[in-house]
C-alpha positions as CSV (number, residue, x, y, z in Angstrom):
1,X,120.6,-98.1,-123.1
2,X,119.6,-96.4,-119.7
3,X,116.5,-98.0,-118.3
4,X,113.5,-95.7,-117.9
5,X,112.2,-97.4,-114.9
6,X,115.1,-96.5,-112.9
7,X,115.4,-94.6,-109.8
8,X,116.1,-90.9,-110.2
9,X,119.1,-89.3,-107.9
10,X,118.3,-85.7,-107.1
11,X,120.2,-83.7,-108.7
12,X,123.1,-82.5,-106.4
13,X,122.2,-79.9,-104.0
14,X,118.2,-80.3,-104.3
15,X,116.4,-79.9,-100.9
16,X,113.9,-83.3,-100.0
17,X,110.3,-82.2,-99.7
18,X,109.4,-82.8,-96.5
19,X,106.3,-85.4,-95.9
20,X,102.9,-83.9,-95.3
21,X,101.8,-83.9,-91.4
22,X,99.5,-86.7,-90.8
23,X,95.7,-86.3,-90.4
24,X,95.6,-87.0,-86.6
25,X,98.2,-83.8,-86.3
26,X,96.3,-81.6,-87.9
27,X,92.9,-82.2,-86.2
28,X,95.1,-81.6,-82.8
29,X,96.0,-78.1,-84.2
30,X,92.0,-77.4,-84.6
31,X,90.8,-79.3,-81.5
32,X,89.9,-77.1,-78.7
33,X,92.1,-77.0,-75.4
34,X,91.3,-77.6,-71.9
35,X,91.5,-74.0,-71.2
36,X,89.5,-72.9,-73.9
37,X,86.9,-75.7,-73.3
38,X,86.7,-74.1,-70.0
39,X,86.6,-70.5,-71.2
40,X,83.7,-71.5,-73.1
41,X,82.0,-73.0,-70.1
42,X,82.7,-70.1,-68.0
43,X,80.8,-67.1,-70.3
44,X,78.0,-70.1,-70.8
45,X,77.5,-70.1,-66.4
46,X,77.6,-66.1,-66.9
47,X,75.1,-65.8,-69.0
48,X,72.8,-68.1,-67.7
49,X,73.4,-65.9,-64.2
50,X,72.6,-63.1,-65.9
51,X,69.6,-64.5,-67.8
52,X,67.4,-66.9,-65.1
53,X,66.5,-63.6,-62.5
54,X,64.8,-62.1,-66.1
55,X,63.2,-65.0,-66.8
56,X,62.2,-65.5,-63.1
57,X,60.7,-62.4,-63.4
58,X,59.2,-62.5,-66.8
59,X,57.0,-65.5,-64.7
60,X,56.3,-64.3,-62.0
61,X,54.7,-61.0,-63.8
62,X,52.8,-63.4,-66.0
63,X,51.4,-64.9,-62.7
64,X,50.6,-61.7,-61.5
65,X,49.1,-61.0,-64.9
66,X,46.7,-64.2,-64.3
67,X,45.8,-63.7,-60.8
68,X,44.6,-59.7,-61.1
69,X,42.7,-60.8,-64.3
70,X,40.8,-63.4,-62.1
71,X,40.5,-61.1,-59.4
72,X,38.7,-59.1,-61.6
73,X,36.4,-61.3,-62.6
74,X,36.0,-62.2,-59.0
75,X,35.0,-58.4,-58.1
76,X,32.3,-58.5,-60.7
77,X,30.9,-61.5,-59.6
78,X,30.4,-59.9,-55.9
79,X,29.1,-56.6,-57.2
80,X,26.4,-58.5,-59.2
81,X,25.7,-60.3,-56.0
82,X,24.9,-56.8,-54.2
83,X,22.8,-55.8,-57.1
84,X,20.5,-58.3,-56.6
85,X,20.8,-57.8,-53.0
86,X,19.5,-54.6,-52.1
87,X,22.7,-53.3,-53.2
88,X,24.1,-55.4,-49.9
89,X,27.4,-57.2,-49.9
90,X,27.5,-60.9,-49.1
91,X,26.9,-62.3,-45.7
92,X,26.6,-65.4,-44.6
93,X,22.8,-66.9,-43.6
94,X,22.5,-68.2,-39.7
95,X,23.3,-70.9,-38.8
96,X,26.2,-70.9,-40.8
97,X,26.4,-73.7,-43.3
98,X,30.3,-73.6,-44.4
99,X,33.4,-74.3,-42.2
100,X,34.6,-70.7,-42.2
101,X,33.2,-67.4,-42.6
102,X,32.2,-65.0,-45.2
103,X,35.8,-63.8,-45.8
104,X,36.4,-67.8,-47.3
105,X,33.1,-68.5,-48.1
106,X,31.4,-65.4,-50.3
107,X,32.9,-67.6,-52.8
108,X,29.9,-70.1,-52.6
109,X,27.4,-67.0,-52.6
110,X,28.7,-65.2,-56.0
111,X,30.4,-67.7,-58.0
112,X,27.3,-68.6,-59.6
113,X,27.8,-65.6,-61.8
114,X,30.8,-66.6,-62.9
115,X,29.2,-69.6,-64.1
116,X,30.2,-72.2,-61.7
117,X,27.9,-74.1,-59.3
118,X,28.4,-76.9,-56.2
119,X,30.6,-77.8,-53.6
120,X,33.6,-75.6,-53.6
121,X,36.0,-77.1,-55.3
122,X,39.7,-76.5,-56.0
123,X,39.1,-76.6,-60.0
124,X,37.5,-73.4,-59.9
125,X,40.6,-71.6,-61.2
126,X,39.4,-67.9,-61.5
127,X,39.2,-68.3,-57.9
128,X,43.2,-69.4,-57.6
129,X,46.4,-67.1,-58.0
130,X,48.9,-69.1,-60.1
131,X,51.3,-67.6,-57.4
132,X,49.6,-69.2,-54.5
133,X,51.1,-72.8,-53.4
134,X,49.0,-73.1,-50.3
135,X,45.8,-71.0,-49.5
136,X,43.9,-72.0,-53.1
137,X,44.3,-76.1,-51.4
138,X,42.7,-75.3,-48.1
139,X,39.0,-76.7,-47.8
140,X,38.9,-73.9,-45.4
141,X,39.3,-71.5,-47.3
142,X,37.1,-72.3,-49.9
143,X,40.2,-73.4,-52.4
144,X,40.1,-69.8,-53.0
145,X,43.5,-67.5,-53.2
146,X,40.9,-64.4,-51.8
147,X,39.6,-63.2,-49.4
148,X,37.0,-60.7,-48.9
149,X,37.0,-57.9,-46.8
150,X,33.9,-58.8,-44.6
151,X,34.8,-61.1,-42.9
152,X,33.9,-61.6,-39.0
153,X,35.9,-59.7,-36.4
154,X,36.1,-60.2,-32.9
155,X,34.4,-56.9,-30.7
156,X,36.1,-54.0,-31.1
157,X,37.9,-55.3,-34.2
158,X,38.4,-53.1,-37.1
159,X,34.6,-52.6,-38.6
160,X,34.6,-54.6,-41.9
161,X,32.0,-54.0,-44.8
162,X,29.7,-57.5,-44.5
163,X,26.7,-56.7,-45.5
164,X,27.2,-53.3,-46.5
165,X,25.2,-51.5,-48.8
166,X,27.9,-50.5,-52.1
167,X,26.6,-46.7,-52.4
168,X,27.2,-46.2,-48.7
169,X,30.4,-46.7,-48.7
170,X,32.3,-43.4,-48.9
171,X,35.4,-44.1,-50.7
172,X,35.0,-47.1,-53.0
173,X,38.2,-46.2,-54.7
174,X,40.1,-46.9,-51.9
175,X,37.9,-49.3,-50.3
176,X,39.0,-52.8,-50.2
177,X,36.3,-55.2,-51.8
178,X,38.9,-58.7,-52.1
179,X,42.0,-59.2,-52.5
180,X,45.0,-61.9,-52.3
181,X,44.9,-63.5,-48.6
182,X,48.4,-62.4,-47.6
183,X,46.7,-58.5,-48.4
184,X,44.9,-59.5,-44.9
185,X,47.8,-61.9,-43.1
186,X,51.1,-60.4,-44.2
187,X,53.7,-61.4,-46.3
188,X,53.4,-61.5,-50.5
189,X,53.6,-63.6,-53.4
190,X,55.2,-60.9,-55.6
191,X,57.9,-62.0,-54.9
192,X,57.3,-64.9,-52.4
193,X,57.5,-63.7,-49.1
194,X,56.4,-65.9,-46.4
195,X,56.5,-63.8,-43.3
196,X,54.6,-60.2,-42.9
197,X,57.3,-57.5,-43.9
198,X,57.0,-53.6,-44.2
199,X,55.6,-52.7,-47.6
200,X,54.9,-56.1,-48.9
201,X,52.5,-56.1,-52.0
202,X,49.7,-57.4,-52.8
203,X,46.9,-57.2,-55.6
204,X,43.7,-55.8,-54.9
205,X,40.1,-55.1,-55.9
206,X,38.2,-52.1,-55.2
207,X,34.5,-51.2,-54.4
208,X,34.9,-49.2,-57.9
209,X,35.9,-52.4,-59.2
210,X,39.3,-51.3,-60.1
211,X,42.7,-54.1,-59.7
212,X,46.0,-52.8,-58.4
213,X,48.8,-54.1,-57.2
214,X,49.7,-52.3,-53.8
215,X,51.5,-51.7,-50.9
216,X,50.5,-53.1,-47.4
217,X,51.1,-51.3,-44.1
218,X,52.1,-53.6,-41.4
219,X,53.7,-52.5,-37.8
220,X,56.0,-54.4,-37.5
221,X,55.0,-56.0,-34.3
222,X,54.7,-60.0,-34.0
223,X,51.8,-61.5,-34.1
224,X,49.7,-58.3,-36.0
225,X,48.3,-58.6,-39.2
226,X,48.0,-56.0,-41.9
227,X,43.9,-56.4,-42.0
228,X,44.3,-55.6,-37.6
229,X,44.3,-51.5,-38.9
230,X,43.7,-49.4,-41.1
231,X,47.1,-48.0,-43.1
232,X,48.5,-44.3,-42.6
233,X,48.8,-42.4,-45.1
234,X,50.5,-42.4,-48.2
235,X,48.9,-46.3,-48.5
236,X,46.5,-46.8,-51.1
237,X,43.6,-48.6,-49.5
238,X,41.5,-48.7,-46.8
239,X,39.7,-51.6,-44.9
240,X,36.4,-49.8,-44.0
241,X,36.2,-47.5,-46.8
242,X,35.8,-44.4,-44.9
């Protein structure tokens, strides 16, 4: 009798199966390469390229954002000043009490209607551009990001309004009331530039008490600021406000 148990022969002219592949050989086949590792890493550089200048700019409008909103606040706080000064716009008493003039220093004159009182101080954020890395931590200016356009001139400097009465100036919508410091020194901080350059912006308040974010005239010569003359026309603004 044929044992059961025993070993089968194929039958003669049957094929082996072939074994399996392993595991390990078929996680190589589904692994990625070098040069599709790379690949990946490539369109990930690309589209970070293309993506950080939006979002750079996506900030730096939201800054802008910030600082026009204080300015505003800002302008209303000086034109409450002048209506409870004989309609007058801020000047400094004599002697002089602060370590600059009026164009720094209206700040301690009118922020009392925006609530704050004291020593200027560099906490006073509706003073401060979010933009600004320097002017808002200067003791001499106030730790304020604006100036104001009265401050004192030299003789025969361009006439500034300090002091002014509001309803004699001629055009308050183009009249200059405060704006960013580099408005009055050159350069921007929308985008950052340093140095004065040709049609560099700035944001700005008006005697009307409207915020816009405008050109600046400078000549182009060395050592001139924008806030030296008054702009030709087609600019937006004027320093006197005639």
């Amino acid at each position: 009798m044929r044992d059961s148990t025993s070993t089968r022969k194929p039958y003669p002219g049957r094929l082996a199966v072939a074994p399996r592949a392993d595991h390990a050989s078929s996680h190589r086949k589904s692994a990625f390469t070098l040069i599709e590792l790379l690949a990946v890493i490539a369109i990930i550089v690309l589209l970070a390229a293309l993506l950080l200048p939006a979002v750079s700019r996506a900030k730096d409008q939201s800054r802008k954002s910030i600082c026009s909103a204080n300015l505003k606040q800002v302008n209303l706080a000086i034109l409450l000043y002048s209506q409870d000064s004989l309609d007058a716009l801020p000047t400094l008493p004599e002697p002089d009490p602060f370590p600059n003039g009026v164009g720094a220093f209206y700040k301690q004159l009118v922020k009392g209607y925006l609530g704050l009182g004291g020593p200027a101080s560099p906490n006073e954020t509706v003073f401060t551009c979010p933009s600004d890395s320097s002017v808002r931590k200067r003791a001499s200016h106030a730790f304020s990001s604006y100036t104001f356009n009265g401050y004192e001139v030299p003789p025969g400097g361009l006439p500034r309004i300090t002091g002014t009465k509001v309803s004699s100036i001629r055009f308050p919508t183009r009249a200059v009331l405060v704006g960013e410091y580099p408005a009055f020194w050159g350069g921007s901080w929308h985008p950052n530039l340093p140095a004065p350059s040709s049609n560099a912006h700035a944001v700005l308040s008006f005697v009307d008490a409207h915020i816009r974010s405008t050109r600046i005239y400078w000549d182009g010569i060395t050592g001139s600021h924008p806030s030296d003359y008054e702009p030709p026309a087609p600019y937006e603004y004027s320093w006197d406000g005639e």
